[in-house]
C-alpha positions in Angstrom: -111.4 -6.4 -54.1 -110.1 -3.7 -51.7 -106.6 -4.4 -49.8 -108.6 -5.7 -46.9 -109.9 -7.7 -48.5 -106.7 -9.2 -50.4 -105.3 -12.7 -48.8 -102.1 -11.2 -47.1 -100.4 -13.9 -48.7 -101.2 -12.5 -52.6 -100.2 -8.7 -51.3 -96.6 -7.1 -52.4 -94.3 -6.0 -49.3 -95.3 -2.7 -50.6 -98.9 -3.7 -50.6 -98.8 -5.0 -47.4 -96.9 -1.7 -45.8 -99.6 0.5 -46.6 -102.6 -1.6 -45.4 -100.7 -1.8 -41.9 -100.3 2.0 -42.3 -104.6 2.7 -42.5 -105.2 -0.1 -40.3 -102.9 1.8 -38.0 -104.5 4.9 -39.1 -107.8 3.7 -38.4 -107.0 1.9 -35.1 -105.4 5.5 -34.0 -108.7 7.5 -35.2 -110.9 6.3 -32.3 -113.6 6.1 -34.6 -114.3 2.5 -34.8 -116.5 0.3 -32.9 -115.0 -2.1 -30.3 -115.5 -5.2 -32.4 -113.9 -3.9 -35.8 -110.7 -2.6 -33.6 -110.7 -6.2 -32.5 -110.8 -7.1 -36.5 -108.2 -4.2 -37.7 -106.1 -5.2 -34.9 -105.9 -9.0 -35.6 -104.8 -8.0 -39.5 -102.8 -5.7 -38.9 -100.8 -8.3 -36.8 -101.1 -10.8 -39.5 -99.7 -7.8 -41.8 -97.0 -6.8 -39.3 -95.6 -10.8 -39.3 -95.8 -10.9 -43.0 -94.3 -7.5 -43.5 -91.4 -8.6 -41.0 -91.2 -12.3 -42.9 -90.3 -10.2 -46.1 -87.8 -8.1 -44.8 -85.7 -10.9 -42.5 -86.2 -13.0 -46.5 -84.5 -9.5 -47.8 -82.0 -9.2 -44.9 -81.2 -13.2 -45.7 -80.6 -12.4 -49.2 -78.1 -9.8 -49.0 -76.3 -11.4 -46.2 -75.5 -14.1 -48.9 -73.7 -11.7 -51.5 -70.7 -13.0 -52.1 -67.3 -10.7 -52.3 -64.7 -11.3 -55.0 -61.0 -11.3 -54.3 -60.9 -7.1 -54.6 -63.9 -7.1 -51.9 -66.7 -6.1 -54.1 -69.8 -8.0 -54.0 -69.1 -10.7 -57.4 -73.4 -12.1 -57.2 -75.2 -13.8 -54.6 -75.6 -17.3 -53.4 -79.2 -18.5 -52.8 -80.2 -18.6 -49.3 -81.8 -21.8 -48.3 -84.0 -20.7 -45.1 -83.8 -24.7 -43.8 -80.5 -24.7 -43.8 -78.4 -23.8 -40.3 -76.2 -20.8 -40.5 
């Protein structure tokens, strides 16, 4: 199974990243017919929103470290994405 192949869903952040990158790539080439530009362009979307999901989780994560009495982070809290700030 090649990455475009691979369910966004199953791919690493990582993973993700460089799939956006050669459909990007590929996009930017010229080289591809008008209905498969249609196709890259419509996953790379769907890569761009799952890429951005992961780093707004990652952003929500460290926002919830929690600082000890000398102001060093002392561990985290878990961040409940339901719940209002």
């Amino acid at each position: 199974m090649t990455e475009q192949d691979t369910p966004i869903a199953d791919m690493s952040f990582e993973e993700a990243l460089r799939a956006l990158e050669d459909v990007v790539r590929r996009l930017e080439s010229g080289d591809v017919p008008l209905d498969e530009s249609i196709d890259l362009y419509e996953r790379g979307e769907a890569l761009r929103k799952a890429c951005q999901a992961r780093l707004d989780a990652a952003q929500a994560r460290i926002e919830k470290i929690v600082q000890g009495a000398d102001g060093k982070p002392a561990g985290t809290e878990p961040f409940d994405a339901g719940s209002p700030a």
